[in-house]
C-alpha positions as a LaTeX table, in Angstrom:
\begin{tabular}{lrrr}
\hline
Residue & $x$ (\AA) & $y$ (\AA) & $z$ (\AA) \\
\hline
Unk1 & 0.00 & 0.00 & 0.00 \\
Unk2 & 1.70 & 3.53 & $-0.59$ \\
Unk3 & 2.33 & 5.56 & 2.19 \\
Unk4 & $-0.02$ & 8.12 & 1.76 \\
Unk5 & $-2.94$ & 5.13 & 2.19 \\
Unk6 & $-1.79$ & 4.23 & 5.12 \\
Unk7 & $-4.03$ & 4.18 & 8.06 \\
Unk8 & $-2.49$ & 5.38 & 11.01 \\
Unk9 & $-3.10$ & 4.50 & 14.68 \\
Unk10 & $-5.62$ & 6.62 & 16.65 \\
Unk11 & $-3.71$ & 8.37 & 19.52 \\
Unk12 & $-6.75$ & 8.11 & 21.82 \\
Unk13 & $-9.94$ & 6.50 & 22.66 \\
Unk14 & $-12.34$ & 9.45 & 21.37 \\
Unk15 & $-9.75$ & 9.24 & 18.31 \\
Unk16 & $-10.34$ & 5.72 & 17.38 \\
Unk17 & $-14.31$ & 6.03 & 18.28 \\
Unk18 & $-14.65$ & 8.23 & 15.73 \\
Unk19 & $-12.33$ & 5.99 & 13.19 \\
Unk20 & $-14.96$ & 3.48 & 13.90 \\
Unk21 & $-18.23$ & 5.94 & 13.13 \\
Unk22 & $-16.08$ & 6.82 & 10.28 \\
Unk23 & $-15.80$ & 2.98 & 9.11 \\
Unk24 & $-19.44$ & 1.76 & 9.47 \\
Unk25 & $-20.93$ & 4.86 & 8.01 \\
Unk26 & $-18.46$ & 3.39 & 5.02 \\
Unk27 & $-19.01$ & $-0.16$ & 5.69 \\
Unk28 & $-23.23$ & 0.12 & 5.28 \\
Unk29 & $-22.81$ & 3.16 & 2.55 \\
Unk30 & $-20.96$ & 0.47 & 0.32 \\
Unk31 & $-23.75$ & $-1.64$ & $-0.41$ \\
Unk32 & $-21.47$ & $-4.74$ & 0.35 \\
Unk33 & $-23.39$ & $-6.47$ & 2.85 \\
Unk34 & $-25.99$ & $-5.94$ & 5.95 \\
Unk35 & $-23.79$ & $-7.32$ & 9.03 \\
Unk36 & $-20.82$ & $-5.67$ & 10.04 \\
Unk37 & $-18.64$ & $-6.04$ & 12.97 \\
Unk38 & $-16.54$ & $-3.51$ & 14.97 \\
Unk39 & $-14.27$ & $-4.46$ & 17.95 \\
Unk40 & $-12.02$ & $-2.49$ & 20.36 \\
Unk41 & $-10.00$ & $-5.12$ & 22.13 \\
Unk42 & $-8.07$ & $-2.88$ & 25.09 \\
Unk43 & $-8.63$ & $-4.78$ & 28.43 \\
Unk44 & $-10.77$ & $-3.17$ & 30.93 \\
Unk45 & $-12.52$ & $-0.94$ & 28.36 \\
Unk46 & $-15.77$ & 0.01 & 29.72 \\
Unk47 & $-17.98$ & $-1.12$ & 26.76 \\
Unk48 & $-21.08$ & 1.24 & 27.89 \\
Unk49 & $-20.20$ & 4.91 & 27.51 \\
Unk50 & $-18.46$ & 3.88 & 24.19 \\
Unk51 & $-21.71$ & 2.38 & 23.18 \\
Unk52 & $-23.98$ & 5.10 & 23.91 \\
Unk53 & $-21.41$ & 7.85 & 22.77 \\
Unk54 & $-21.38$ & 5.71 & 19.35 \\
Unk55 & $-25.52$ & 4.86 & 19.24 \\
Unk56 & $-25.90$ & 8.83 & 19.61 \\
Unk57 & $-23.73$ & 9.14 & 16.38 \\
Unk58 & $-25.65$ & 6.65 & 14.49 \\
Unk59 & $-28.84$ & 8.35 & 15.21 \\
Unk60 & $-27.98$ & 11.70 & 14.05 \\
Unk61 & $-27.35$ & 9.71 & 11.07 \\
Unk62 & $-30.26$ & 7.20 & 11.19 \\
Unk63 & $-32.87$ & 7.98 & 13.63 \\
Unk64 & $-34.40$ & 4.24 & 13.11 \\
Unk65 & $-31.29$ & 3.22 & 15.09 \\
Unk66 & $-32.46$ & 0.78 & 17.68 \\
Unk67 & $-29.73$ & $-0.29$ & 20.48 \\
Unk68 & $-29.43$ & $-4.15$ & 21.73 \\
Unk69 & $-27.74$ & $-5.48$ & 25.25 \\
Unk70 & $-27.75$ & $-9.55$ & 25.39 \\
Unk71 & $-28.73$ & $-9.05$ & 29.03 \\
Unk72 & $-31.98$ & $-6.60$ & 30.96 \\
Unk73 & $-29.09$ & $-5.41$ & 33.83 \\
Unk74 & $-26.68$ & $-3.76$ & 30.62 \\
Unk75 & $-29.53$ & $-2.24$ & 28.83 \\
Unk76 & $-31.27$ & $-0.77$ & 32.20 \\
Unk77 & $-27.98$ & 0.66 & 32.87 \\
Unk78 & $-27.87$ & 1.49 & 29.72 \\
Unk79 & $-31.46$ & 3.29 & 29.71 \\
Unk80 & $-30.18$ & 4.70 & 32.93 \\
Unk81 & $-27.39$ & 6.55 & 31.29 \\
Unk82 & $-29.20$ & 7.63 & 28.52 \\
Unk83 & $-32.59$ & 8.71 & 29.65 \\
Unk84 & $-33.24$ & 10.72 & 26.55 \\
Unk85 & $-32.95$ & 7.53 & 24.69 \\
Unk86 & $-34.72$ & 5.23 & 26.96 \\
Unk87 & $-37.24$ & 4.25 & 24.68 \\
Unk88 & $-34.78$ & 2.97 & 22.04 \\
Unk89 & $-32.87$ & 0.44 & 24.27 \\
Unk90 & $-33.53$ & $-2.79$ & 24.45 \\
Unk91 & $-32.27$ & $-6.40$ & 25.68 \\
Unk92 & $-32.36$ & $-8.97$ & 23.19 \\
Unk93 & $-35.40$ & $-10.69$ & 25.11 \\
Unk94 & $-37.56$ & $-7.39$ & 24.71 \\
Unk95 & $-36.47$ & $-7.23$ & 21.19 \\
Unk96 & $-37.90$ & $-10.62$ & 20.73 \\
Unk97 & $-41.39$ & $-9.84$ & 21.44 \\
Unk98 & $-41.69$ & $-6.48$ & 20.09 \\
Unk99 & $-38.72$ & $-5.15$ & 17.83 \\
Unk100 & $-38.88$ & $-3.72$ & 14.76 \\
Unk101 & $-38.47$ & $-5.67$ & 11.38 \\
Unk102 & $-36.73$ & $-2.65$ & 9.65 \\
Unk103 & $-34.13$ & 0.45 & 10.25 \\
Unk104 & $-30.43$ & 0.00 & 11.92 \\
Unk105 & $-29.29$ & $-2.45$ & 14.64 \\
Unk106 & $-26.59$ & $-1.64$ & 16.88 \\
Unk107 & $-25.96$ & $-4.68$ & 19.14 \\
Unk108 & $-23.38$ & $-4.28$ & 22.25 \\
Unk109 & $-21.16$ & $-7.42$ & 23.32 \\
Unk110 & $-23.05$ & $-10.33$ & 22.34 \\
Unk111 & $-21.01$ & $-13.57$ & 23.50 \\
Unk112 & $-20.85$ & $-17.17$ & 22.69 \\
Unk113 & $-24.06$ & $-18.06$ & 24.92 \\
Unk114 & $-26.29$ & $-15.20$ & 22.88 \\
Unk115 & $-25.08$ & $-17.05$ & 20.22 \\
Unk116 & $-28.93$ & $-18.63$ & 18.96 \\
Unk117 & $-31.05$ & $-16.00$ & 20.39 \\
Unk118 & $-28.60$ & $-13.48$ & 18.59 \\
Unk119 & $-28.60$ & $-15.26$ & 15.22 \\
Unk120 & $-33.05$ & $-15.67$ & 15.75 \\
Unk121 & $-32.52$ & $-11.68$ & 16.09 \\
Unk122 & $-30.51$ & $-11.27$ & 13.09 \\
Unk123 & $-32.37$ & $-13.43$ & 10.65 \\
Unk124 & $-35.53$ & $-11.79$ & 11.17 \\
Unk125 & $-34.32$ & $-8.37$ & 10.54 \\
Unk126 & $-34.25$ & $-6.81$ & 7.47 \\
Unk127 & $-32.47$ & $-3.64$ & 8.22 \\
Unk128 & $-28.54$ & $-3.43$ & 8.70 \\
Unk129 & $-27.12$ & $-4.77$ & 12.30 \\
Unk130 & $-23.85$ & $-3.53$ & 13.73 \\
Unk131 & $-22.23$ & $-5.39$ & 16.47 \\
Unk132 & $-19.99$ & $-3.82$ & 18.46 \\
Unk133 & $-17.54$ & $-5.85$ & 20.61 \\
Unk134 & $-19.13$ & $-9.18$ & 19.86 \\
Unk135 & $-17.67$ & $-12.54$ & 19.74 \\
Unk136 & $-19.67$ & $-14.96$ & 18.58 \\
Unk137 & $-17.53$ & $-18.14$ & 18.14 \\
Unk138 & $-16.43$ & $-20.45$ & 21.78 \\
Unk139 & $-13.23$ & $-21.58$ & 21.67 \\
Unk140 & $-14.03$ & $-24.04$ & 23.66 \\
Unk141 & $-16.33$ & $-25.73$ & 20.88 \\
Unk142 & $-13.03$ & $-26.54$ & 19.10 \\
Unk143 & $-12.93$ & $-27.98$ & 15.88 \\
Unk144 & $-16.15$ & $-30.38$ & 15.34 \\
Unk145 & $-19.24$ & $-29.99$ & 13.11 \\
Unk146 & $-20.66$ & $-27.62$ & 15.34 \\
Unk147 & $-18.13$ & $-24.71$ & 14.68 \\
Unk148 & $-17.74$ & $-25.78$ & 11.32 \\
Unk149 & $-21.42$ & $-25.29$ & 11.10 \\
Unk150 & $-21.45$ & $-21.74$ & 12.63 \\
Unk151 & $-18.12$ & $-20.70$ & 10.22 \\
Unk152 & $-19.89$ & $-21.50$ & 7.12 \\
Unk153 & $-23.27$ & $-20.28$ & 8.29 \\
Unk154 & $-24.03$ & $-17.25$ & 10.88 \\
Unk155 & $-20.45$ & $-15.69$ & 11.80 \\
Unk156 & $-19.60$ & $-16.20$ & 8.27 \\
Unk157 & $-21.86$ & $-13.48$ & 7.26 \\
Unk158 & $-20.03$ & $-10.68$ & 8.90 \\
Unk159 & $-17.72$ & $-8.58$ & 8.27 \\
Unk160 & $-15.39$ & $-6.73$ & 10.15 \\
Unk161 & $-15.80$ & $-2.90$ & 9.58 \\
Unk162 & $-13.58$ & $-1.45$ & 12.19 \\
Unk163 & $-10.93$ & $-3.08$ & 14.34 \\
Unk164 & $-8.31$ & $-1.86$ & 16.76 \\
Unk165 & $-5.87$ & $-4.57$ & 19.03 \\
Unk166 & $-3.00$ & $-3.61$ & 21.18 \\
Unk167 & $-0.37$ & $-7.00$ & 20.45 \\
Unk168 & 3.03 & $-7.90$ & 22.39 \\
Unk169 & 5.34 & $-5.74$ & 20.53 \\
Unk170 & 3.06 & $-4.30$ & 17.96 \\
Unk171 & $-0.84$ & $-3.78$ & 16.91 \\
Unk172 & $-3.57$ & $-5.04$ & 14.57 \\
Unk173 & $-6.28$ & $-2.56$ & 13.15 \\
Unk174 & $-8.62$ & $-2.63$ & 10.45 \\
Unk175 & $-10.75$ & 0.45 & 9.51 \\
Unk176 & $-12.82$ & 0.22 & 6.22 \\
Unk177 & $-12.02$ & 0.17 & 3.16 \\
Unk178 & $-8.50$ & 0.03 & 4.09 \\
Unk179 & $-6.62$ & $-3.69$ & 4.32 \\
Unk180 & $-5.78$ & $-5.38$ & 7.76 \\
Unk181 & $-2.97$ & $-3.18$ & 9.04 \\
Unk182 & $-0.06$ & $-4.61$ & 11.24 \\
Unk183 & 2.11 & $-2.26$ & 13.24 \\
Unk184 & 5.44 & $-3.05$ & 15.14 \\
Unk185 & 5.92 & $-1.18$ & 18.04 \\
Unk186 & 9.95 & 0.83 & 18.06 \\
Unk187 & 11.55 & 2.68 & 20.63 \\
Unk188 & 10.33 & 5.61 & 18.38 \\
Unk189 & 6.66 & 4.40 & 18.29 \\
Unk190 & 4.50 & 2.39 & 16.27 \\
Unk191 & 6.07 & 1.54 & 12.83 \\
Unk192 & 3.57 & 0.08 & 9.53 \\
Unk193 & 4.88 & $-3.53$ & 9.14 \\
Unk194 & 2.77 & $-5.47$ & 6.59 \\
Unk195 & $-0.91$ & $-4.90$ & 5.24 \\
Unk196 & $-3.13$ & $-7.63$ & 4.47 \\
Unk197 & $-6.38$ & $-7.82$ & 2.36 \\
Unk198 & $-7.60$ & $-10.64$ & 5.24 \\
Unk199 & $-7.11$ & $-10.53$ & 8.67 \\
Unk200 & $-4.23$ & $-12.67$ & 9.63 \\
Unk201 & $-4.26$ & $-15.31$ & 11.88 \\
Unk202 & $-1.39$ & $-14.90$ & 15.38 \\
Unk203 & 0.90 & $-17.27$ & 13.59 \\
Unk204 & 1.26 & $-15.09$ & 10.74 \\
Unk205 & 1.37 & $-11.73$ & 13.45 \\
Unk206 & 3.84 & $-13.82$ & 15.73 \\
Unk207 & 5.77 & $-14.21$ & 12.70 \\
Unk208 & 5.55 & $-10.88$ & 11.00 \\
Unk209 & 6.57 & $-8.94$ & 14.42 \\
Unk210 & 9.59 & $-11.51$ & 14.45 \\
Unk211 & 10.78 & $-10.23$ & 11.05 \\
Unk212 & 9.84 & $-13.00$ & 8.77 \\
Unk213 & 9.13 & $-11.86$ & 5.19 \\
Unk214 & 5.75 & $-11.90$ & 4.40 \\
Unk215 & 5.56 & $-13.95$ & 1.01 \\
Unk216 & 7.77 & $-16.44$ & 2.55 \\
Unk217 & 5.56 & $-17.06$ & 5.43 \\
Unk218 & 2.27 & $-17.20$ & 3.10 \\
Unk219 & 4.69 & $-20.02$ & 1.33 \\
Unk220 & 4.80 & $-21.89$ & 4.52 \\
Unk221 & 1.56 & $-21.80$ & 6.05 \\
Unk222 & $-0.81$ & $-24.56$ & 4.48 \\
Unk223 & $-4.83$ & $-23.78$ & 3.81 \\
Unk224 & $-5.58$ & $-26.92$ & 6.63 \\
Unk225 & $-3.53$ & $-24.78$ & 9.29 \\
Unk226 & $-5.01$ & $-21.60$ & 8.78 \\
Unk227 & $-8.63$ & $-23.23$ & 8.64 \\
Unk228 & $-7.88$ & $-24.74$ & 12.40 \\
Unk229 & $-6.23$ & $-21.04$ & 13.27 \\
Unk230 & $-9.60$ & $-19.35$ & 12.15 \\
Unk231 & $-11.50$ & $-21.48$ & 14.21 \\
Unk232 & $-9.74$ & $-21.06$ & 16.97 \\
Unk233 & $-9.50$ & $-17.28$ & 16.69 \\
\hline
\end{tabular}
């Protein structure tokens, strides 16, 4: 990629919130699909006032904007943080019974054990849904039919708009349209190491932040391996 389409890293939280608005308003302006994925991985990020701060951008740009919590306790909180916008949070339980077939989705954090109710949610909408901070696939399913299942069927149909990882030594970050962006981290700061068109697996980053050419190491890594990798990821 020349240097002037690089992406650089955000130098702050509010910085790389609004790298993400920037990327979904991209992602769902693109016409490229209906599910789309954004993920800040920082430990100990509090997930809620990045959420509301983010559903309150969305709605200035689509006031159908409806906002999802797996559980009642995160979306009460939720509602109690953002009175003004009481009426347009939800759990996934209330959506259920009485949420709208149509407009924008933005779901917060669903997890493994949301996984059917979540999917249920998702195939009855017709509108766009964003989830932010979701993981959808349990490591601890491993390899059998069952992930295979949910690869080539539900968590196959996302993709990832925006996403932003602090790594040993270095960080991952996608941000729509651009490519999957490694960075190495210097004594000078954050260097541009490699960018990928798919988001590579932590063999591949292990390897890259080592200082393994890149065409070599696609040379080496066979399509079984990086099947296993994905499911594991």
């Amino acid at each position: 990629m020349p240097e002037a389409q690089k992406a650089s890293l955000p130098a702050d939280l509010l910085t790389a919130e609004a790298d993400l608005l920037d990327a979904l308003k991209a992602a769902l302006a693109s016409g490229k699909g209906a599910r789309w994925g954004a993920s800040l991985r920082f430990e100990n990020l509090r997930i809620l006032p990045v959420a509301l701060r983010l559903f309150q951008a969305l709605r200035s740009v689509d006031e159908s904007c409806r906002l999802l919590w797996p559980d009642a306790g995160a979306a009460a909180l939720a509602r109690r943080d953002a009175p003004d916008l009481a009426g347009t949070i939800l759990d996934f339980n209330q959506w259920s019974t009485r949420g709208d077939a149509d407009g924008l989705v933005l779901a917060v954090g669903p997890q493994p054990s949301d996984y059917e109710q979540f999917m249920a949610i998702c195939q009855d909408h017709r509108g766009s849904v964003l989830m932010l901070n979701g993981r959808l696939e349990d490591a601890a399913v491993g390899i059998g039919s069952v992930a295979r299942e949910r690869r080539r069927g539900f968590v196959s149909s996302w993709q990832q708009a925006y996403w932003l990882q602090p790594l040993e030594g270095g960080a991952l970050m996608r941000r729509f349209p651009d490519d999957w962006t490694l960075y190495r981290l210097d004594p000078d700061g954050y260097r541009h190491l490699a960018s990928m068109e798919n988001r590579p697996d932590p063999e591949q980053i292990s390897a890259l932040l080592a200082g393994e050419d890149s065409d070599s190491l696609k040379q080496q890594l066979g399509s079984v391996d990086r099947f296993i990798d994905g499911l594991r990821s």
